[in-house]
C-alpha positions as protocol buffer text, in pm:
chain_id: "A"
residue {
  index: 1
  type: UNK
  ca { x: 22086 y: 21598 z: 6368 }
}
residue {
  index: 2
  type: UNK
  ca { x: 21874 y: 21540 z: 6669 }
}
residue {
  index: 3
  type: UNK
  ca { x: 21956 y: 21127 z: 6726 }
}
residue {
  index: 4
  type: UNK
  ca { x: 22170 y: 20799 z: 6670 }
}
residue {
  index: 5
  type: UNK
  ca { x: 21953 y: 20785 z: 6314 }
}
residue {
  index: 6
  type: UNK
  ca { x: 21953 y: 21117 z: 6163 }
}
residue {
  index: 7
  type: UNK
  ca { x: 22348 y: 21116 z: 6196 }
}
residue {
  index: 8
  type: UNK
  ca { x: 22392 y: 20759 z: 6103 }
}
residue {
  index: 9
  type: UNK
  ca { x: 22173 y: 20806 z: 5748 }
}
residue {
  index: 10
  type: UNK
  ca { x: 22326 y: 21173 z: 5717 }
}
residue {
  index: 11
  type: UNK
  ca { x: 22723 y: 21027 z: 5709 }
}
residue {
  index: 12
  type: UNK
  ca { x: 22622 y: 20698 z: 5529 }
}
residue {
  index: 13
  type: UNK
  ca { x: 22450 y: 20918 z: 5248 }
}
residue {
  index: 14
  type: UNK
  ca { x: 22746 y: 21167 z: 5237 }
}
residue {
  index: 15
  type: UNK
  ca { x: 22985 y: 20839 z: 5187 }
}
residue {
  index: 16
  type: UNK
  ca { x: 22739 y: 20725 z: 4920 }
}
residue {
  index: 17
  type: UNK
  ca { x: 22694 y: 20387 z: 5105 }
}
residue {
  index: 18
  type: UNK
  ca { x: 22374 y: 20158 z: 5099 }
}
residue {
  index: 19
  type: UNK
  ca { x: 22237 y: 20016 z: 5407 }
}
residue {
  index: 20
  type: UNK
  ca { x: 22397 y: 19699 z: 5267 }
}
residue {
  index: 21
  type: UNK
  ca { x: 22709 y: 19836 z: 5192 }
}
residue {
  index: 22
  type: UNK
  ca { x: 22796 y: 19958 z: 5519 }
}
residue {
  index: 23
  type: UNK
  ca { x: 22681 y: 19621 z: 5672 }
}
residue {
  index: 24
  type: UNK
  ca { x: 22930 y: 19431 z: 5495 }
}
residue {
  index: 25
  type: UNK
  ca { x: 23214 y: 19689 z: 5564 }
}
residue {
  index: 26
  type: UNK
  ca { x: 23151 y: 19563 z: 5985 }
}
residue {
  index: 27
  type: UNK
  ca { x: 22988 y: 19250 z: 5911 }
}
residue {
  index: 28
  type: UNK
  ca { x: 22654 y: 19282 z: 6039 }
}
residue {
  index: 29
  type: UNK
  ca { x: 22346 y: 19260 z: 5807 }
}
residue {
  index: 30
  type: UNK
  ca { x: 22135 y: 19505 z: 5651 }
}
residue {
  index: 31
  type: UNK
  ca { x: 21858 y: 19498 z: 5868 }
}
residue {
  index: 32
  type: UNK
  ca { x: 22037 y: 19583 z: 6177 }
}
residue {
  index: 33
  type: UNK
  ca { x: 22181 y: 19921 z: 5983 }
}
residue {
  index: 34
  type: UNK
  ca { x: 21804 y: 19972 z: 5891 }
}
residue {
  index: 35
  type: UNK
  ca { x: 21713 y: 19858 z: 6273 }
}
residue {
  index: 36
  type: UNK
  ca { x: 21943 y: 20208 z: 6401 }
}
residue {
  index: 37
  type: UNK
  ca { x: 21827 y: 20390 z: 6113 }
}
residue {
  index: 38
  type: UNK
  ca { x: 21443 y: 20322 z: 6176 }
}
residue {
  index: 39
  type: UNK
  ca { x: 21479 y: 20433 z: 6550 }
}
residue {
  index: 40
  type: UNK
  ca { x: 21430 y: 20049 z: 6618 }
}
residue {
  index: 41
  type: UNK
  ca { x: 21781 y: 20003 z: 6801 }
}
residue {
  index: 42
  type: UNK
  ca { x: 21963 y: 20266 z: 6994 }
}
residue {
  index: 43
  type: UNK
  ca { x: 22207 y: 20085 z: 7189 }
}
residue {
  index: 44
  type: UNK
  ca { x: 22373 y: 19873 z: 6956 }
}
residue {
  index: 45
  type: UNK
  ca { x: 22708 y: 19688 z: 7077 }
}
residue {
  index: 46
  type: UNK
  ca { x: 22873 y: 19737 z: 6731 }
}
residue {
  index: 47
  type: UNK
  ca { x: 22840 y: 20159 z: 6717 }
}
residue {
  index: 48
  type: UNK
  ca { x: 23245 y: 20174 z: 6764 }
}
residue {
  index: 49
  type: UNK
  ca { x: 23297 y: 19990 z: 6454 }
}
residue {
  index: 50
  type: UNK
  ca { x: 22999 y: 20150 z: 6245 }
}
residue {
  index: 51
  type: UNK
  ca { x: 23197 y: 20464 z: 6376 }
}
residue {
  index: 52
  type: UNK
  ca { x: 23539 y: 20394 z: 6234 }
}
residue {
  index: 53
  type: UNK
  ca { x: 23363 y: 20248 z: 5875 }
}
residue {
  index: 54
  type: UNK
  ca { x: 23218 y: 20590 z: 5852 }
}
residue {
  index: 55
  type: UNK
  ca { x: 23520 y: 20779 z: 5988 }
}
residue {
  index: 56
  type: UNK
  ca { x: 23318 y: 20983 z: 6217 }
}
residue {
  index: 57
  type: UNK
  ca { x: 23408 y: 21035 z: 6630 }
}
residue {
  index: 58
  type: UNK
  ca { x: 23200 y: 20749 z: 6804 }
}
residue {
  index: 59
  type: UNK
  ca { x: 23060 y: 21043 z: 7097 }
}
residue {
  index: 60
  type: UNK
  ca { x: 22923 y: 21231 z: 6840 }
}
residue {
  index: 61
  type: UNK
  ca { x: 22755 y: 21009 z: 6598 }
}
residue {
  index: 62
  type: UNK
  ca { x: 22647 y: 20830 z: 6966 }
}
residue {
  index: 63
  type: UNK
  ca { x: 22521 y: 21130 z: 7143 }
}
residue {
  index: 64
  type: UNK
  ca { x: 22611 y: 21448 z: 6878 }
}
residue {
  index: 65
  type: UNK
  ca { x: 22884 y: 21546 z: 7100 }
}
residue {
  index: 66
  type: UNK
  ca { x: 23262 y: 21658 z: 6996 }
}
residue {
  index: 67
  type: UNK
  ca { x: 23370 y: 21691 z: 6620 }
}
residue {
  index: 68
  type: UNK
  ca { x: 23182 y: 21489 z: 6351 }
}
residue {
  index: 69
  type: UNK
  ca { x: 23511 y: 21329 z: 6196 }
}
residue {
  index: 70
  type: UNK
  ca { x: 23751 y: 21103 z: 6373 }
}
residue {
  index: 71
  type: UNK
  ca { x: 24091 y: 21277 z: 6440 }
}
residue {
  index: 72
  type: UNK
  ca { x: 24263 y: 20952 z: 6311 }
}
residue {
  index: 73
  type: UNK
  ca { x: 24319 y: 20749 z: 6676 }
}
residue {
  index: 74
  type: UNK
  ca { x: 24060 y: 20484 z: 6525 }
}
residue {
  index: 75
  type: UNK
  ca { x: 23869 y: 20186 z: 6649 }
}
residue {
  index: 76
  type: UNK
  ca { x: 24064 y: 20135 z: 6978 }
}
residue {
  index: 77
  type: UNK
  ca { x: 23974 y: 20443 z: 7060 }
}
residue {
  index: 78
  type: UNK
  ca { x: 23628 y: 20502 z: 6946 }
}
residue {
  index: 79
  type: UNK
  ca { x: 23551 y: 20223 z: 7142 }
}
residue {
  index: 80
  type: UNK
  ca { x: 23682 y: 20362 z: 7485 }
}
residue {
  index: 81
  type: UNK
  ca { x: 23493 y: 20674 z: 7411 }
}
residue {
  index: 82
  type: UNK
  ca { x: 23180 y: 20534 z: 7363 }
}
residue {
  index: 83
  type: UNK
  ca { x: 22912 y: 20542 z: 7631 }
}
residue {
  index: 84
  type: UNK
  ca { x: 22851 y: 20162 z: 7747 }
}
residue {
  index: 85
  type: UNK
  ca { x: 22487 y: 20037 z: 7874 }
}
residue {
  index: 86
  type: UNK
  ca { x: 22523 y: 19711 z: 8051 }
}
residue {
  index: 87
  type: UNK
  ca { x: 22521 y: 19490 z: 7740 }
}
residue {
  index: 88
  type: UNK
  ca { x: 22765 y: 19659 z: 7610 }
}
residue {
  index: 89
  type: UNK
  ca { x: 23009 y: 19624 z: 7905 }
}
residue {
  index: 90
  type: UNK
  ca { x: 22970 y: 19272 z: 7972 }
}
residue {
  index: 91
  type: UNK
  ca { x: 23077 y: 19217 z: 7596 }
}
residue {
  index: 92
  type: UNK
  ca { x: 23402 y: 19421 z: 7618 }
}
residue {
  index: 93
  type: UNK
  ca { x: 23503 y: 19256 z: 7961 }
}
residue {
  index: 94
  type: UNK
  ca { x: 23423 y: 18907 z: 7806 }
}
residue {
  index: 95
  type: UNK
  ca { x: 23679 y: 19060 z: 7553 }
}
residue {
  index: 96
  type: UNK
  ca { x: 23934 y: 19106 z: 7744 }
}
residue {
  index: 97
  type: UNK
  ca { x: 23874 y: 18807 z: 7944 }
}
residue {
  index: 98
  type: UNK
  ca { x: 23892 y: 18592 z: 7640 }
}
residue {
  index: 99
  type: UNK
  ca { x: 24239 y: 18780 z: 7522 }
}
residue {
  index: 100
  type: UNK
  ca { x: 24379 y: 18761 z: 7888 }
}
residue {
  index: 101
  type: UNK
  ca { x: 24316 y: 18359 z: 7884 }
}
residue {
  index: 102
  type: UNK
  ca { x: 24121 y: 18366 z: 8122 }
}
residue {
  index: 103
  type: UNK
  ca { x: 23771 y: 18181 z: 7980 }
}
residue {
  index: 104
  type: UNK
  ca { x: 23700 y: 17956 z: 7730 }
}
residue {
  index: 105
  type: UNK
  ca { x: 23585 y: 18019 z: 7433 }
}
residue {
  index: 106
  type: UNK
  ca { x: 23241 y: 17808 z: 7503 }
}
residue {
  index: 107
  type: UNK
  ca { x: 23245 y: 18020 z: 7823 }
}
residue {
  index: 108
  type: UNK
  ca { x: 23289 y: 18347 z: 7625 }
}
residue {
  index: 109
  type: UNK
  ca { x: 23004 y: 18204 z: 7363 }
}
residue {
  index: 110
  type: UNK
  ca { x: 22742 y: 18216 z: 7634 }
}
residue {
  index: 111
  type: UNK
  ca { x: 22855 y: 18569 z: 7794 }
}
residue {
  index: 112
  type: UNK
  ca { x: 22769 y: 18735 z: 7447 }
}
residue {
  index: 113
  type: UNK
  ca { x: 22485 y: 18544 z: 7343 }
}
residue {
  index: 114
  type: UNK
  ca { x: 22682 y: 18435 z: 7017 }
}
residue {
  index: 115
  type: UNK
  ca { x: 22772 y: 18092 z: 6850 }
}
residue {
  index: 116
  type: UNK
  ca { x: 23136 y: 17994 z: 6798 }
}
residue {
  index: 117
  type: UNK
  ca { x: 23100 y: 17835 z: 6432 }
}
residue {
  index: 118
  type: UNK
  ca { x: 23368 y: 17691 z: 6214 }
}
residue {
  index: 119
  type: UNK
  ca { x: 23535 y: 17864 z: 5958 }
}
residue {
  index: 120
  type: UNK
  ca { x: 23694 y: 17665 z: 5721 }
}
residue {
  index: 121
  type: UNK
  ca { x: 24039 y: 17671 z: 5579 }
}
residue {
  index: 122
  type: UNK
  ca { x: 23901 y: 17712 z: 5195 }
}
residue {
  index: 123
  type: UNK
  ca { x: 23819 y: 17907 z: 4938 }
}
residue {
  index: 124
  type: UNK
  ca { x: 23474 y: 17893 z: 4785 }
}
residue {
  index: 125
  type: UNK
  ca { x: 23530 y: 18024 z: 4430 }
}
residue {
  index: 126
  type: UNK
  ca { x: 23383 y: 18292 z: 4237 }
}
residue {
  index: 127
  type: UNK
  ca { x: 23629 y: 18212 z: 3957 }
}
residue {
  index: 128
  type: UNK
  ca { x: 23845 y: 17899 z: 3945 }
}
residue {
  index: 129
  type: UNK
  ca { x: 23786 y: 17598 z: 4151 }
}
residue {
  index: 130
  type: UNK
  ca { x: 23966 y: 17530 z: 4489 }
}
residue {
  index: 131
  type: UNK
  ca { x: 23862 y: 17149 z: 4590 }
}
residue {
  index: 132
  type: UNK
  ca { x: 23994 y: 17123 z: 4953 }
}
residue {
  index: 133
  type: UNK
  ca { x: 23779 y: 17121 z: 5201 }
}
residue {
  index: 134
  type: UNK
  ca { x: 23874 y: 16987 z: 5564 }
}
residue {
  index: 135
  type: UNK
  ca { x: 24109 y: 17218 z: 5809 }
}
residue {
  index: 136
  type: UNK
  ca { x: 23936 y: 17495 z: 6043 }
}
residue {
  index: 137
  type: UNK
  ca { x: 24165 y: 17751 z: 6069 }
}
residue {
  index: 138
  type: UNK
  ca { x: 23942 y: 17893 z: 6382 }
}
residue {
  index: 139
  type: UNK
  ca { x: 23611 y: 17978 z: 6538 }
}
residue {
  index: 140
  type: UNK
  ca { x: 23426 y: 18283 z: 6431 }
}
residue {
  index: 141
  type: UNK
  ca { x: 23171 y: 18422 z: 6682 }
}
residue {
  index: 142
  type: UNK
  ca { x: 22846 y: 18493 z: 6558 }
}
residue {
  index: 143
  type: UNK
  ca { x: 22525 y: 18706 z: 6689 }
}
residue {
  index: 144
  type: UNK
  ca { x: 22250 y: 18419 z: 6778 }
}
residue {
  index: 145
  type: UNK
  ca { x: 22008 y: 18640 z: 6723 }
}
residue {
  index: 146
  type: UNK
  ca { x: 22140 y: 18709 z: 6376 }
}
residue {
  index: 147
  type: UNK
  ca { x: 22133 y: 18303 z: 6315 }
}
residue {
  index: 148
  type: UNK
  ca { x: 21773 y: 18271 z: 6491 }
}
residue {
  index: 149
  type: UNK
  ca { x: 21618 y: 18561 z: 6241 }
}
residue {
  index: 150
  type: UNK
  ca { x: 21769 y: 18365 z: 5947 }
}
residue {
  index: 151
  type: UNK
  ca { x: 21657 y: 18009 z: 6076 }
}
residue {
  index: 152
  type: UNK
  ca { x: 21993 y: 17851 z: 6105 }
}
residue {
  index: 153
  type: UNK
  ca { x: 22112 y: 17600 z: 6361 }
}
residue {
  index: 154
  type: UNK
  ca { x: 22438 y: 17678 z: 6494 }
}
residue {
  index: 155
  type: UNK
  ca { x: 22546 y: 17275 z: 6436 }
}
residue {
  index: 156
  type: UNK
  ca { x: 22458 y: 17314 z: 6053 }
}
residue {
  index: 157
  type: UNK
  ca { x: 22629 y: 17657 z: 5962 }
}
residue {
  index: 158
  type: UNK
  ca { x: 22975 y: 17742 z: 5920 }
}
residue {
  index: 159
  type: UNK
  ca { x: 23204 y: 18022 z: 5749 }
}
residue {
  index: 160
  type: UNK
  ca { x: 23453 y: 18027 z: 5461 }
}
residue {
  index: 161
  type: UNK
  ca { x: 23630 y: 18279 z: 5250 }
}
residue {
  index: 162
  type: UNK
  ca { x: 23554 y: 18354 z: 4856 }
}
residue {
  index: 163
  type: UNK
  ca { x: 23797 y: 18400 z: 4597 }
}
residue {
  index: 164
  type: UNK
  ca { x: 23780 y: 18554 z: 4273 }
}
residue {
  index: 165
  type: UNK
  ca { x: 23495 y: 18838 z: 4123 }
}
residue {
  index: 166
  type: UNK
  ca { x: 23278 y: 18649 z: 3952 }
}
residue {
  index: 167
  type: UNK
  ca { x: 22972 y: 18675 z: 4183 }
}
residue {
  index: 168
  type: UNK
  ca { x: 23042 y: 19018 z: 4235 }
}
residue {
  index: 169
  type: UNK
  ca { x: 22818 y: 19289 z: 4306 }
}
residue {
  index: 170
  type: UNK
  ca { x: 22669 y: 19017 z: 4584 }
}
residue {
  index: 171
  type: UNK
  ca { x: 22983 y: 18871 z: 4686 }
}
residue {
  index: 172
  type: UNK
  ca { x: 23358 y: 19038 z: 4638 }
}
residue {
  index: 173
  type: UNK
  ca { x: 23682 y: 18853 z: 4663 }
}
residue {
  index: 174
  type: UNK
  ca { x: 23776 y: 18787 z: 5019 }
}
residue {
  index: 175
  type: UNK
  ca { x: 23427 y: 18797 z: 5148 }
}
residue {
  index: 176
  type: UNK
  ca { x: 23322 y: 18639 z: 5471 }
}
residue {
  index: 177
  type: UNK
  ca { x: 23026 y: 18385 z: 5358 }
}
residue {
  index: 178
  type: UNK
  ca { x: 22795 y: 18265 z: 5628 }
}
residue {
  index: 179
  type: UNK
  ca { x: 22717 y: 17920 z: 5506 }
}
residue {
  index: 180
  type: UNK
  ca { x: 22384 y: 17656 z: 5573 }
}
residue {
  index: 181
  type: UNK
  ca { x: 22542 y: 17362 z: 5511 }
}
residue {
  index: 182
  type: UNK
  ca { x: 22294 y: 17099 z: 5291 }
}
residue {
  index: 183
  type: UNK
  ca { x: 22508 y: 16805 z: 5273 }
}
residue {
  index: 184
  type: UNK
  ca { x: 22264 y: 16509 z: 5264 }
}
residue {
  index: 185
  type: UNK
  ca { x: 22023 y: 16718 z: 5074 }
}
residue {
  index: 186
  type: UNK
  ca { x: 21931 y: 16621 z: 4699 }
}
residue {
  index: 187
  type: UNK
  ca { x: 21926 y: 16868 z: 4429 }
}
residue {
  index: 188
  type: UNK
  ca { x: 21554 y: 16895 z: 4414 }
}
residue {
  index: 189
  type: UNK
  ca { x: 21593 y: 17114 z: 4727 }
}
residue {
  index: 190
  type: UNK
  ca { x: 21785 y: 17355 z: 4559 }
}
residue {
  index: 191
  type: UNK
  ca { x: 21578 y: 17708 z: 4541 }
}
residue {
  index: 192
  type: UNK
  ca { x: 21599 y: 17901 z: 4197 }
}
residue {
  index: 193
  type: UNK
  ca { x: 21825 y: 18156 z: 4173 }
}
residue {
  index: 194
  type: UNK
  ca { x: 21974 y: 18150 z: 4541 }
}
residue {
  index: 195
  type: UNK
  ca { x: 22357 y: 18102 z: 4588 }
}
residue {
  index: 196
  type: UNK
  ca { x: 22517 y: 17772 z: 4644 }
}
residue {
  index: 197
  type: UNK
  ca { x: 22822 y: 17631 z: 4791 }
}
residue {
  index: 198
  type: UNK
  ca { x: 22909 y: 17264 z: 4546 }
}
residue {
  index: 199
  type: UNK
  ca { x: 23150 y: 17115 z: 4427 }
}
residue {
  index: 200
  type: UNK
  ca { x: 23193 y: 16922 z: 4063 }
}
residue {
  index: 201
  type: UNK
  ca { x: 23430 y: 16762 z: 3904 }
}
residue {
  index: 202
  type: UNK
  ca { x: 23673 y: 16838 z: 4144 }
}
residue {
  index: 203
  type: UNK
  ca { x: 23645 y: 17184 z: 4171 }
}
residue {
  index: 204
  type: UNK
  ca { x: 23443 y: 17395 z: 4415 }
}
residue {
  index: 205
  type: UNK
  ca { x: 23221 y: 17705 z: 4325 }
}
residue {
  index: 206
  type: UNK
  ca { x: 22985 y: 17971 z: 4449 }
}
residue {
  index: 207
  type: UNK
  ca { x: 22752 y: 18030 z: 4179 }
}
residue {
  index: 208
  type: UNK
  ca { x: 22406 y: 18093 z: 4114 }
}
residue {
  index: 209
  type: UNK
  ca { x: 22216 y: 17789 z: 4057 }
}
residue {
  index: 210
  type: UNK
  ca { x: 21900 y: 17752 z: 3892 }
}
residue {
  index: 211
  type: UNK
  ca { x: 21693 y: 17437 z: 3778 }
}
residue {
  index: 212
  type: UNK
  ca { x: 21542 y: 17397 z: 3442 }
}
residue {
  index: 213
  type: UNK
  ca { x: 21254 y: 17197 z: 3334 }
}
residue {
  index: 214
  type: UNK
  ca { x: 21450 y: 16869 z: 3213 }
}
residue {
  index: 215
  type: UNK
  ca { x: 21627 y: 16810 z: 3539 }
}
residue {
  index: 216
  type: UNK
  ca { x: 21961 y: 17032 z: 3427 }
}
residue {
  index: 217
  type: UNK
  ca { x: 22111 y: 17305 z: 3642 }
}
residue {
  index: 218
  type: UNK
  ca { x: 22213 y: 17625 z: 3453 }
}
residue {
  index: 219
  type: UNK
  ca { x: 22531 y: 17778 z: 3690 }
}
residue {
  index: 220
  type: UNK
  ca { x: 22511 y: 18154 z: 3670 }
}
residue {
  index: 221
  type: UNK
  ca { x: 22782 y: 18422 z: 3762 }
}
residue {
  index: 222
  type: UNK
  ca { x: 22662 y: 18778 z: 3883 }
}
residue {
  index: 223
  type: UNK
  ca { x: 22934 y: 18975 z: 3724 }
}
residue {
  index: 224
  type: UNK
  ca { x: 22830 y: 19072 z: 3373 }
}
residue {
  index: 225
  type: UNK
  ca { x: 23173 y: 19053 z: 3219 }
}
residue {
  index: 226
  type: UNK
  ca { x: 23161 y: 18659 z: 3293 }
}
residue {
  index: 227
  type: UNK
  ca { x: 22972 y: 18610 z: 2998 }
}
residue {
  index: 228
  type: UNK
  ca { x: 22979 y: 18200 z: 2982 }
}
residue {
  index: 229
  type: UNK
  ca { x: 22737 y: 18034 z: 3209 }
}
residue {
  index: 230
  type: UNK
  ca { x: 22729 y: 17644 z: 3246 }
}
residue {
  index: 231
  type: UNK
  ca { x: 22465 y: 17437 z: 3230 }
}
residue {
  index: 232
  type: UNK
  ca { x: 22499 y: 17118 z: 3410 }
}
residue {
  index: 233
  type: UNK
  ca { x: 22283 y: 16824 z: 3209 }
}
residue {
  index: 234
  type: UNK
  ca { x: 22068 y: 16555 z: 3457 }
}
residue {
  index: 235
  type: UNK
  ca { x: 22318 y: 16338 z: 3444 }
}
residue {
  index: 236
  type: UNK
  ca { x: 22571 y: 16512 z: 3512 }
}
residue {
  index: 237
  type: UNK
  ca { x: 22433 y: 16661 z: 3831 }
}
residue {
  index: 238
  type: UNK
  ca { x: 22493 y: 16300 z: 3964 }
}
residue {
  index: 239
  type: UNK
  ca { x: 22847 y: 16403 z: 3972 }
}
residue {
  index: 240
  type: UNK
  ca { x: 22770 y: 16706 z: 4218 }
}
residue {
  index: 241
  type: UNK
  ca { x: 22788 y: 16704 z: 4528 }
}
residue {
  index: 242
  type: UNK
  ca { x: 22587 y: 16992 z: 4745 }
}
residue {
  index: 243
  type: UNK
  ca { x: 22757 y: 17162 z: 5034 }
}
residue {
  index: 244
  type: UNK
  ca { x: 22538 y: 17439 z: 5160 }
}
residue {
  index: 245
  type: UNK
  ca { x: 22345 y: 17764 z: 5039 }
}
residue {
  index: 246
  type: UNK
  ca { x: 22515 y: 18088 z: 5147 }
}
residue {
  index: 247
  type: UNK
  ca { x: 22319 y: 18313 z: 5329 }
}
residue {
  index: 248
  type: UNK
  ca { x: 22521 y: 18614 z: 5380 }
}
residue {
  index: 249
  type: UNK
  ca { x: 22815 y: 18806 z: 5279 }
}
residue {
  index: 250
  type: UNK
  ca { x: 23083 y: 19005 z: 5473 }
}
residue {
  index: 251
  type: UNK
  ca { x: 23341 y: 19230 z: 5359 }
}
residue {
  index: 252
  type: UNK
  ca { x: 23599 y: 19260 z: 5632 }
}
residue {
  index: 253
  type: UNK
  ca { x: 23708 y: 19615 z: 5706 }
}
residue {
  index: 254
  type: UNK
  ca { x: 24084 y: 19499 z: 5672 }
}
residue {
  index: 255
  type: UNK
  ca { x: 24016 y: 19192 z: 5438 }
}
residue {
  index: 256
  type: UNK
  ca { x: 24260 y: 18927 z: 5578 }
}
């Protein structure tokens, strides 16, 4: 286990993760697991939490060094044991800057090169409807790089939480969903097959959306044993109203 990649792929295989998988578990995409794994990226800012997901000691799956598995001290201290380029520094003192009170969080935005988007006090359901729709509970910081390779504008994207199983294997109860917000958009621009944030008759889902030939919308769940899907005549779709397409989804390592 010569590099970074070899013991990266050897302890994701051994935990019978997929590159996706272990994404979600720290919230970062797929493509920046595959990124490490390729050789691509060796310095990545997030290796202390990719260390505690796999349970591993952040020095060796960093450098080989020490004992494979984590003694049980965890992400605090993986990430004082891990070996900082500059990058990396100037995120953890903008950090603890930001927990000492002592920037903004606009100034703390532009330190690590991230967005501070809303995320919304709601649940976007992958079961039963949950209508509201208005309070942000906070500001979630998000890799610009992340929201550049996706084409999203920071002022059109937010974050909410899902509820219920419905959707699962894409998206589990509690996930975080990166959202591009659509309101204004007709339903024409919907794209087959791609997941949507709407709301209808007073409810509002996360489904699977895809347009048939008469103008209808047939409303699909991903979890097999959600056997009923809906299908949403042409006039009826008047009644809809289209809040954005989600383009990701996090599981939390500790949902909250």
């Amino acid at each position: 286990m010569n590099t970074l990649a070899d013991r990266l792929r050897l302890r994701r295989k051994e935990l019978k993760l997929s590159q996706e998988d272990l994404g979600k578990r720290i919230g970062v995409s797929q493509s920046s697991i595959g990124n490490i794994e390729s050789g691509r990226n060796r310095s990545a800012t997030f290796l202390p939490q990719l260390a505690d997901a796999l349970g591993v000691n952040a020095l060796w799956l960093a450098e080989g060094k020490g004992a494979m598995l984590n003694n049980g001290t965890g992400l605090q201290s993986n990430a004082a044991l891990m070996p900082q380029d500059e990058e990396a520094k100037k995120i953890l003192a903008a950090n603890e800057a930001l927990k000492a009170g002592e920037i903004s969080f606009e100034e703390y935005a532009d330190l690590t090169n991230s967005a501070a988007l809303p995320f919304y006090d709601i649940k976007a359901s992958c079961g039963t409807g949950e209508p509201t729709f208005e309070v942000i509970s906070h500001k979630y910081f998000t890799d610009k790089n992340e929201l550049i390779r996706l084409g999203l504008k920071p002022d059109r994207t937010f974050w909410c939480k899902a509820a219920g199983d419905s959707m699962e294997p894409a998206i589990k109860d509690g996930d975080r969903l990166l959202v591009e917000q659509l309101d204004g958009h007709s339903l024409t621009d919907i794209l087959n097959n791609k997941i949507y944030l709407f709301s209808w008759n007073g409810e509002l889902f996360c489904k699977r959306l895809i347009r048939q030939m008469d103008g209808s919308l047939l409303v699909k769940s991903d979890n097999s044993e959600y056997h009923r899907d809906i299908l949403i005549t042409s006039e009826q779709a008047g009644q809809m109203k289209l809040i954005g397409r989600v383009r990701q989804a996090h599981t939390p390592p500790n949902k909250f």
